[in-house]
C-alpha positions as CSV (number, residue, x, y, z in Angstrom):
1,X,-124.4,62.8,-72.3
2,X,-120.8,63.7,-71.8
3,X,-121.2,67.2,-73.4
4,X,-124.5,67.8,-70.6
5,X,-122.3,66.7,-67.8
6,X,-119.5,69.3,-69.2
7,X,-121.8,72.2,-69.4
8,X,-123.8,71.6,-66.0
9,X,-120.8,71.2,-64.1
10,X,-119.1,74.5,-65.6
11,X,-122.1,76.3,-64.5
12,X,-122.2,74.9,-61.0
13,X,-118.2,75.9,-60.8
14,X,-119.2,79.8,-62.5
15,X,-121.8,80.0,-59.8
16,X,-119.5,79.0,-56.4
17,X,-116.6,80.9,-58.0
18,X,-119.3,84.0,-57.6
19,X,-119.6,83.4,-54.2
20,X,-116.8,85.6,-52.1
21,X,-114.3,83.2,-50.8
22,X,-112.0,84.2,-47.3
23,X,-109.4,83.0,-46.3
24,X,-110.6,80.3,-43.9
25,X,-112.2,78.3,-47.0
26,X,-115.7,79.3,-46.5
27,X,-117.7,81.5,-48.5
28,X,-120.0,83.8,-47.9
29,X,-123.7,83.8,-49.0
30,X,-124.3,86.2,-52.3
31,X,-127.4,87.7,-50.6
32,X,-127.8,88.8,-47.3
33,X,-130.4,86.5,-45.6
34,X,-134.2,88.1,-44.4
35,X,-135.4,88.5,-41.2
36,X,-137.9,89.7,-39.2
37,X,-140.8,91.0,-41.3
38,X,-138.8,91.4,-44.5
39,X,-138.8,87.5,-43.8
40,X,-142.3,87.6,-42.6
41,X,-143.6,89.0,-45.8
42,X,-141.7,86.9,-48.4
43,X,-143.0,83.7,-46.5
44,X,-147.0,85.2,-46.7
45,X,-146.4,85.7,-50.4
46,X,-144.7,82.2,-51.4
47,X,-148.0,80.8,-49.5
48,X,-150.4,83.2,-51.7
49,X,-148.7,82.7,-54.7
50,X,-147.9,78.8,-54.3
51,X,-151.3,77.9,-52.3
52,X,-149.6,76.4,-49.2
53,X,-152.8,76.9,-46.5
54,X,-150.1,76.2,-43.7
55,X,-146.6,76.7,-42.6
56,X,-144.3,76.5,-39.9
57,X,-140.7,78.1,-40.1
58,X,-137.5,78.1,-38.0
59,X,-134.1,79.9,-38.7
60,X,-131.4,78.7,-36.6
61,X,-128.3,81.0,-36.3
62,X,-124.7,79.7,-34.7
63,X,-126.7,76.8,-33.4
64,X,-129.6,79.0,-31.5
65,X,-133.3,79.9,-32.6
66,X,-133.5,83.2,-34.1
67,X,-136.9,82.8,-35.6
68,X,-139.8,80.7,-34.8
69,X,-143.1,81.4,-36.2
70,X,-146.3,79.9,-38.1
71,X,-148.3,81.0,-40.4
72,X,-151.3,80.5,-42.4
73,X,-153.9,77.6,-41.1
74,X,-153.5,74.3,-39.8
75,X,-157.6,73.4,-40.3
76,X,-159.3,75.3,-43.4
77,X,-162.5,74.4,-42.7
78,X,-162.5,75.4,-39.2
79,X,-160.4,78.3,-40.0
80,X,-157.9,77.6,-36.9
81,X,-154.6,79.3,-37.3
82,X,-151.4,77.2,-37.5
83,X,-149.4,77.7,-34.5
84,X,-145.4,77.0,-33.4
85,X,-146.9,74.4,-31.3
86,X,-149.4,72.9,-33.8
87,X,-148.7,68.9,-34.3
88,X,-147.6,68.3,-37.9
89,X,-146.7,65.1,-39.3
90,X,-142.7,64.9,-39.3
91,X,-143.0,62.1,-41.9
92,X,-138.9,61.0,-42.8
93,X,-137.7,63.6,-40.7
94,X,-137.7,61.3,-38.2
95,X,-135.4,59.2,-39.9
96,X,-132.7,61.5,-39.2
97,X,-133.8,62.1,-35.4
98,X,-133.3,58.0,-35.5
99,X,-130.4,58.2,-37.1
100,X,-128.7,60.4,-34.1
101,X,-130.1,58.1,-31.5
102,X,-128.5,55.0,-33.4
103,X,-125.1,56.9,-32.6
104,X,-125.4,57.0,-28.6
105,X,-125.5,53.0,-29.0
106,X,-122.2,53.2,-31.8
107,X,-120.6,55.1,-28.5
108,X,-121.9,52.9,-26.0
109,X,-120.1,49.9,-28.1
110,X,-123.4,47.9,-28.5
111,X,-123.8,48.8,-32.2
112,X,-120.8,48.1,-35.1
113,X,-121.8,50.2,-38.1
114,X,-119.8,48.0,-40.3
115,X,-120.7,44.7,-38.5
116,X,-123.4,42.2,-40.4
117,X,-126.6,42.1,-39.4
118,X,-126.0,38.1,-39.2
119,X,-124.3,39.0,-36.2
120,X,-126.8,40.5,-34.1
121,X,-130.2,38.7,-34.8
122,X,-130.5,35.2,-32.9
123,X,-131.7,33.8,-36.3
124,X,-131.3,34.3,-39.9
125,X,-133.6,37.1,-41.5
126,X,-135.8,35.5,-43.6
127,X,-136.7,33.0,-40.5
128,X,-138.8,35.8,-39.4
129,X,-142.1,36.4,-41.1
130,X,-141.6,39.5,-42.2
131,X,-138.4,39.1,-44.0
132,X,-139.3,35.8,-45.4
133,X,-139.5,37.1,-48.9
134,X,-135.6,36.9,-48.7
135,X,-135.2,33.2,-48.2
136,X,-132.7,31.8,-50.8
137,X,-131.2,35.3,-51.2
138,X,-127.7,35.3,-48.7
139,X,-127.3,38.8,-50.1
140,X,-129.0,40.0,-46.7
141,X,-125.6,39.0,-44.8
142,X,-124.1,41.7,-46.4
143,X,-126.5,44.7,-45.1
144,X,-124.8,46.6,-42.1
145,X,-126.2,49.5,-40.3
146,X,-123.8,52.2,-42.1
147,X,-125.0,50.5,-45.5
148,X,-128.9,50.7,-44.0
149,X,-128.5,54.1,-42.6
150,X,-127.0,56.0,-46.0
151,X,-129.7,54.1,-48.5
152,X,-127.5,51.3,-49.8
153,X,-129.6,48.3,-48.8
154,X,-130.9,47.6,-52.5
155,X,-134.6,47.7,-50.9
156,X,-136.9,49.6,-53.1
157,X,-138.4,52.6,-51.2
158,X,-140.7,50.1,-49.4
159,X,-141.5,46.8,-51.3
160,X,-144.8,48.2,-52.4
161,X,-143.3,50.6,-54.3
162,X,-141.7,48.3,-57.4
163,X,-140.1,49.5,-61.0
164,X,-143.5,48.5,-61.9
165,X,-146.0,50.8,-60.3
166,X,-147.4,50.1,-57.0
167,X,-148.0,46.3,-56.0
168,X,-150.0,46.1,-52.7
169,X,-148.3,42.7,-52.5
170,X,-145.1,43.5,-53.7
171,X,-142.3,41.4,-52.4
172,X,-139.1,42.3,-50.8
173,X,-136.3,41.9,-52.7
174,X,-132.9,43.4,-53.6
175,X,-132.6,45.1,-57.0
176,X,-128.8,45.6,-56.8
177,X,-125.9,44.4,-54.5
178,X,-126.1,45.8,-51.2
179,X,-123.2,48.2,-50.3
180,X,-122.8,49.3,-54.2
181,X,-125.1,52.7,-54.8
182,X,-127.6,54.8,-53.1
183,X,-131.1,54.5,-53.1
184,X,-133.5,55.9,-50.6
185,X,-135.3,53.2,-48.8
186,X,-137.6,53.2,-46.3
187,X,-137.3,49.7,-45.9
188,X,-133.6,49.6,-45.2
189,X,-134.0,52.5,-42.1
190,X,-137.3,49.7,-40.6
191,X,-135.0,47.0,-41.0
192,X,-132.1,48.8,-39.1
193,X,-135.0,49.4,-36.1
194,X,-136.0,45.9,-36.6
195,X,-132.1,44.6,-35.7
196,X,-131.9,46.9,-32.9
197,X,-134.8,45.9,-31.1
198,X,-134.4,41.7,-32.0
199,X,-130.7,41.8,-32.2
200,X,-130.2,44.3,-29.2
201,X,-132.9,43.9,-27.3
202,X,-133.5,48.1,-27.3
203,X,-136.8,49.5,-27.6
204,X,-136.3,52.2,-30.5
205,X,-139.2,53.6,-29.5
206,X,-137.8,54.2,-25.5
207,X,-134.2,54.8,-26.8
208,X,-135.7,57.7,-29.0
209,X,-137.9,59.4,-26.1
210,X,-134.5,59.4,-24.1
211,X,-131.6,60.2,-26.7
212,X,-134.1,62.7,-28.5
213,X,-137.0,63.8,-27.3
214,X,-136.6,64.2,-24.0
215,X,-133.0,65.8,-24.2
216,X,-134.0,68.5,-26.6
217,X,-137.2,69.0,-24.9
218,X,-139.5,67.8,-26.9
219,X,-142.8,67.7,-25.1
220,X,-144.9,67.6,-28.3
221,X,-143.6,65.2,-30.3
222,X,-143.8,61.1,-30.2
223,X,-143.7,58.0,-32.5
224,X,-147.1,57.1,-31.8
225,X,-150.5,58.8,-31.7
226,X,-151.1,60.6,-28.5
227,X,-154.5,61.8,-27.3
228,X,-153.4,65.5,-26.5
229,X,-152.1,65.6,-29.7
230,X,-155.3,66.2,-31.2
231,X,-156.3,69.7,-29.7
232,X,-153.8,71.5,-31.9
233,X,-153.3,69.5,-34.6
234,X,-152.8,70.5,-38.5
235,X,-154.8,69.0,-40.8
236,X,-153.1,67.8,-44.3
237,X,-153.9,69.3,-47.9
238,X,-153.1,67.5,-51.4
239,X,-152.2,70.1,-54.3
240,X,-156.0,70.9,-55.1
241,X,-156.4,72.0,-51.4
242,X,-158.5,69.0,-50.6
243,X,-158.7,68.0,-46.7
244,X,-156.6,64.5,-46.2
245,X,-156.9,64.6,-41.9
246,X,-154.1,63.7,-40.2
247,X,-153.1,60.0,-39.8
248,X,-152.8,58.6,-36.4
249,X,-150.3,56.4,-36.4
250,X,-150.4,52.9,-34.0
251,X,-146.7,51.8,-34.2
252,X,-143.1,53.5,-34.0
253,X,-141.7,53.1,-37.4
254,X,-138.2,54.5,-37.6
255,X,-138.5,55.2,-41.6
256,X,-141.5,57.9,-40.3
257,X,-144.3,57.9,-37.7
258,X,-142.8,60.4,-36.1
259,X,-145.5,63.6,-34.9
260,X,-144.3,66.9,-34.0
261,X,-144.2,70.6,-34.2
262,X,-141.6,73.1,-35.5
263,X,-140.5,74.5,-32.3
264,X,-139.7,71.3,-30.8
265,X,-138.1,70.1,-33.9
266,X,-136.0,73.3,-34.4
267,X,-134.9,72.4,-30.7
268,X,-133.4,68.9,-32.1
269,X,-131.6,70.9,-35.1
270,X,-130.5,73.8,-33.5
271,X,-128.9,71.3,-30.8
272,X,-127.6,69.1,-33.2
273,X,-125.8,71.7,-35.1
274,X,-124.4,72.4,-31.7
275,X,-123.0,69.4,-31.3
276,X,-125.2,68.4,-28.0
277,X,-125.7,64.7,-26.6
278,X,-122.8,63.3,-29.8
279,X,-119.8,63.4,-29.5
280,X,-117.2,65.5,-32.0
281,X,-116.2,61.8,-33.6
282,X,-120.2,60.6,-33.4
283,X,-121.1,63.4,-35.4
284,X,-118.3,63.8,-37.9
285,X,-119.1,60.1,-38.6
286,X,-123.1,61.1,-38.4
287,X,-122.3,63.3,-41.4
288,X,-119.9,62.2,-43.4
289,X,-120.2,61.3,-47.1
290,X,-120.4,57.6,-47.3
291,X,-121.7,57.6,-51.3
292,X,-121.8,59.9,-54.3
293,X,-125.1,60.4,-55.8
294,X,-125.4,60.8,-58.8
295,X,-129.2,59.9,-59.8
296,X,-131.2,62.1,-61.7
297,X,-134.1,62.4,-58.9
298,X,-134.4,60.9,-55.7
299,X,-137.9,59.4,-56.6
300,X,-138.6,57.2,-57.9
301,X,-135.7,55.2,-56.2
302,X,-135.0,52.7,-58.6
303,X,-134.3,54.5,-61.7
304,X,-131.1,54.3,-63.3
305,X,-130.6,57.1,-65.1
306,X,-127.4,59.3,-64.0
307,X,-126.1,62.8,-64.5
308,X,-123.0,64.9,-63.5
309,X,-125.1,67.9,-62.8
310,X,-124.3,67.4,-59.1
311,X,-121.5,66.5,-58.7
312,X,-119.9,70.4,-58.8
313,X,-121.5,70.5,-54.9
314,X,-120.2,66.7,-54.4
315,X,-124.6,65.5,-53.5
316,X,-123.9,62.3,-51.3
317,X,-125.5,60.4,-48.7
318,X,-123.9,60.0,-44.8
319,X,-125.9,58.9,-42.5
320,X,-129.4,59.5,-42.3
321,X,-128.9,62.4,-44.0
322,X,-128.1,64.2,-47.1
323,X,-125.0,66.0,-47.5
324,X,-123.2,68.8,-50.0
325,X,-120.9,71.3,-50.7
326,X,-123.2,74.5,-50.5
327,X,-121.7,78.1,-51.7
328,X,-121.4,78.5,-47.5
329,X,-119.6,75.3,-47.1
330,X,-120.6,72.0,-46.1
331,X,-124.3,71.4,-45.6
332,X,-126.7,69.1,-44.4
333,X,-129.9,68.2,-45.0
334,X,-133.6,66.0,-44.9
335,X,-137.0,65.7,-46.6
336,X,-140.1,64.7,-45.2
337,X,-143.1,63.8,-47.7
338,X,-146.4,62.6,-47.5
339,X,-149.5,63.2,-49.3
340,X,-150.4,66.5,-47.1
341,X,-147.3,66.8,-45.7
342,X,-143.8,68.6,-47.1
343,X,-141.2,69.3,-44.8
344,X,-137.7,70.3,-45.0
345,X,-134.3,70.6,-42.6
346,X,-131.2,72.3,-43.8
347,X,-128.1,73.3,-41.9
348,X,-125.1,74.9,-42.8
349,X,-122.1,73.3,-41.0
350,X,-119.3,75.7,-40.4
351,X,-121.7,78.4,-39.2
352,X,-124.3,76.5,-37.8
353,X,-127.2,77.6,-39.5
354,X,-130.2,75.9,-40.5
355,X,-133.8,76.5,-41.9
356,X,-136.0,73.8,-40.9
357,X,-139.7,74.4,-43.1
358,X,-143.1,72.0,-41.6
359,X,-146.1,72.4,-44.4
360,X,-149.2,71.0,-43.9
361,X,-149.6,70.7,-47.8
362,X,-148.6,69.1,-50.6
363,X,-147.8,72.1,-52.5
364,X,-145.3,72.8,-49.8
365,X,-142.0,71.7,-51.6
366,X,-142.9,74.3,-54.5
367,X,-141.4,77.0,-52.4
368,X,-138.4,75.3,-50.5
369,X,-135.9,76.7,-52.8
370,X,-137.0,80.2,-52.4
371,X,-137.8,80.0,-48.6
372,X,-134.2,78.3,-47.8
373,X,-132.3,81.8,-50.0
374,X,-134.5,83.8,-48.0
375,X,-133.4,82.6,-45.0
376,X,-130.0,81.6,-45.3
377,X,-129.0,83.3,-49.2
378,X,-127.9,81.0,-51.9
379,X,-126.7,77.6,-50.6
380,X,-126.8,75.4,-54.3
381,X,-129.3,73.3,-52.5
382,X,-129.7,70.5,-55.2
383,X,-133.6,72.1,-55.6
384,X,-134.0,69.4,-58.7
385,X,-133.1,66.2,-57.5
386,X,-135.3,66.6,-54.6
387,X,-138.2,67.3,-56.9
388,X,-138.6,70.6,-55.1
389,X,-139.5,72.5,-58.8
390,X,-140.9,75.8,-57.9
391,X,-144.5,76.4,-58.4
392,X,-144.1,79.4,-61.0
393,X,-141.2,77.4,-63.5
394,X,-144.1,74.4,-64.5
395,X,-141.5,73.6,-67.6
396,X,-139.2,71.3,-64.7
397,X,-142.2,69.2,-63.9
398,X,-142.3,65.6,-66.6
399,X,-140.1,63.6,-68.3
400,X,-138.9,65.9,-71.0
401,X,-137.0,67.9,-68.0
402,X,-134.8,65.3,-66.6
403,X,-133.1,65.1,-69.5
404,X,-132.2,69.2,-69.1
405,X,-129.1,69.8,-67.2
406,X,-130.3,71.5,-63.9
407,X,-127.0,72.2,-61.9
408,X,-128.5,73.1,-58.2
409,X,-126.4,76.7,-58.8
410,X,-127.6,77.6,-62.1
411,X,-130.2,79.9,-63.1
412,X,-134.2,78.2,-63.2
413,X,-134.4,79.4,-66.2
C-alpha cells in the first residue's frame, strides 16, 4: 500500500510540475481550451462515440457566459431536440445551490455553523418521527450544520442505502462518529433543511426562490414540479438508451428535487464565481477545505478503503462542495446523479472559469473528463473517484481497478 501511495503521488507531482507556473502562483492550462465549433464538434463526437442522446453545455469565462448551447435530444421517441431551456433534472446539484442560500442566514446571524443542532430544534431529534430511529443514540448532539454541509454526519448516503445492499426499510443510524471523516450523505444535507425549517422557522423552499433563484434569474427552475415545466422537458435514458420519463417531484428536498435548465443554472455559477449575493468572507468560508478525502470512490459511501492517490491535488470537502488543487489552481466542484441523469459543475477559482455539463443520460459521466479538458484544458479533476471512467478505457470499471493507482493527473492508461 505504501509503495502505491509513493508512485501515484510522484505521478500527480510530474504532471502539475508540467504545467507552466508564473509568478503569481497559478499555472496555466497545458492545452489551450476549445471553443466555438472546434468545441461544437468534440461535444457531437463524445455523444456519438459515448451514446449520450442529450446534452446541455456551458463555459463560463472570468465569471460571464461564453457558451451556452444544447445538443442532441431531450425526447428520443418524439425526436424533439434538447434545447438551452429544456427542463433537466438538477438532481444533487441542488445541494450546492442550498448550500449558498444556507450562507445568507450564517450572515444574517440566525444560523451558527459550528453550533449543535440541540440548540435550534424545540425538542430532541429522535422525538420527531422521522428521526426516531436515533433514540438511545446522543451521538446526534454532536451534528452541526458545517459537519452536515461537508458529508461528516456518519449518515449512510440515505438510510436505504446500507453496507448491506439496499434495505427499503433501512434504519437511520450513524456508522462512525460524527465530525471524524467524510462521507457523502444525502441524509445529512435533508436533515440540515429539516433544522432550518423546525429550528428556524424558514421555509427552505421560499428562502431558495429568494437567495437563488430569483436573484440569478432563474425563471425555469424550482424544487417542486411545475406544470409549465412539462412543455420542454428532457426525458431521462439509462446506459442501454431505455426511456426512464422524468420524475415529478412533490416535495422540496434540499439533498435534490431541484428542476432546471443549463442556462439558468450557468446563471447561478457564473454568478457565484463572481462573488454575487455572498460576501468575500461567506464565500471563502463556502469553499474552504473542511476535510481531506482520501476514499478510494465516492460511492458507495461507506467503504473504508483509502489511497494517497489524491492527495497530490489535496481532494477535500467544504461546504456543499468539492474542492482541489487543479493544475490552474484552486477549483471547485459538484455531481449530480440519477438513473437518467449525469450532471456536472466545475469552476476554476482564480480565473473564474467553469464548465457546468446537464445530460439527460446515464452514460453522461463517461465523457466528463474529456468535455471539462476541452473546455477548460487539463484541470487534474479527480475523474476516478467520481466514478466518471471514460466510456472507451472499460479496464477502470470493477473491483480489480480500485486497487490500481489512478492519480487524477496521470495518463488513463
Amino acid at each position: 500500500m505504501k509503495s502505491r501511495a509513493i508512485f501515484a503521488t510522484a505521478l500527480i507531482s510530474v504532471a502539475l510540475a508540467a504545467c507552466a507556473s508564473n509568478p503569481g502562483g497559478k499555472t496555466a492550462p497545458a492545452s489551450a481550451p476549445l471553443r466555438g465549433a472546434a468545441l461544437d464538434s468534440e461535444v457531437e463526437r463524445l455523444m456519438r462515440d459515448a451514446k449520450v442522446p442529450g446534452l446541455a453545455l456551458a463555459v463560463i469565462d472570468d465569471g460571464r457566459i461564453v457558451h451556452l448551447k444544447a445538443y442532441g435530444r431531450r425526447d428520443l421517441e418524439r425526436q424533439l431536440p434538447l434545447t438551452t431551456d429544456t427542463v433537466m433534472y438538477g438532481a444533487s446539484l441542488t445541494k450546492s445551490a442550498f448550500a449558498y442560500a444556507t450562507m445568507s442566514l450564517v450572515e444574517s446571524g440566525k444560523l451558527d455553523l459550528d453550533r449543535s443542532i440541540a440548540g435550534y430544534l424545540p425538542k430532541p431529534l429522535p422525538e420527531y418521527e422521522k428521526y426516531a430511529d436515533l433514540a438511545g443514540d446522543e451521538r446526534w448532539r454532536k451534528l452541526t450544520a458545517r459537519i452536515l454541509l461537508s458529508h461528516r454526519s456518519g449518515f449512510a448516503n440515505f438510510r436505504y442505502f446500507t453496507p448491506q445492499g439496499y434495505d427499503e426499510n433501512g434504519k437511520l443510524k450513524f456508522y462512525f462518529e460524527p465530525g471524524s471523516r467524510y462521507a457523502y450523505s444525502g441524509e445529512g444535507i435533508n436533515l440540515l433543511q429539516f433544522v432550518i425549517e423546525n429550528g428556524l422557522g424558514v421555509d427552505v423552499g421560499a428562502l431558495m426562490q429568494r437567495q437563488v433563484f430569483d436573484r440569478f434569474g432563474m425563471k425555469n427552475t424550482g424544487l417542486t414540479w411545475r406544470e409549465p415545466f412539462a412543455a420542454n422537458l428532457a426525458i431521462g435514458y439509462d446506459e442501454q438508451g431505455k426511456p426512464l420519463g422524468h420524475k415529478q417531484r412533490g416535495s422540496v428536498r434540499a439533498a435534490g428535487s431541484m428542476d432546471t435548465t443549463i442556462a439558468d443554472y450557468a446563471n447561478f455559477l457564473a454568478g457565484l464565481s463572481r462573488g454575487e449575493g455572498i460576501s468575500v468572507g461567506a464565500k471563502a468560508e463556502l469553499l474552504r477545505p473542511q476535510v481531506r478525502i482520501r476514499s478510494v470512490q465516492q460511492f458507495p459511501t461507506l467503504l473504508e478503503d483509502t489511497t494517497a492517490d489524491n492527495d497530490g491535488i489535496a481532494l477535500s470537502y467544504a461546504l456543499g462542495w468539492g474542492v482541489f488543487r487543479s493544475s490552474q489552481g484552486p477549483a471547485f466542484f459538484k455531481e449530480g446523479h440519477d438513473d437518467g441523469t449525469n450532471n456536472y459543475a466545475l469552476c476554476l477559482q482564480d480565473s473564474r472559469r467553469c464548465v457546468l455539463i446537464l445530460s439527460n443520460s446515464s452514460n453522461g459521466e463517461s465523457i466528463f473528463k474529456y468535455l471539462a479538458d476541452a473546455a477548460l484544458g487539463p484541470t487534474c479533476l479527480p475523474w476516478y473517484w467520481d466514478s466518471y471512467i471514460p466510456y472507451d478505457h472499460p479496464e477502470w470499471r470493477g473491483a480489480e481497478a480500485r486497487k490500481q493507482p489512478h492519480p487524477p493527473c496521470g495518463p488513463l492508461r
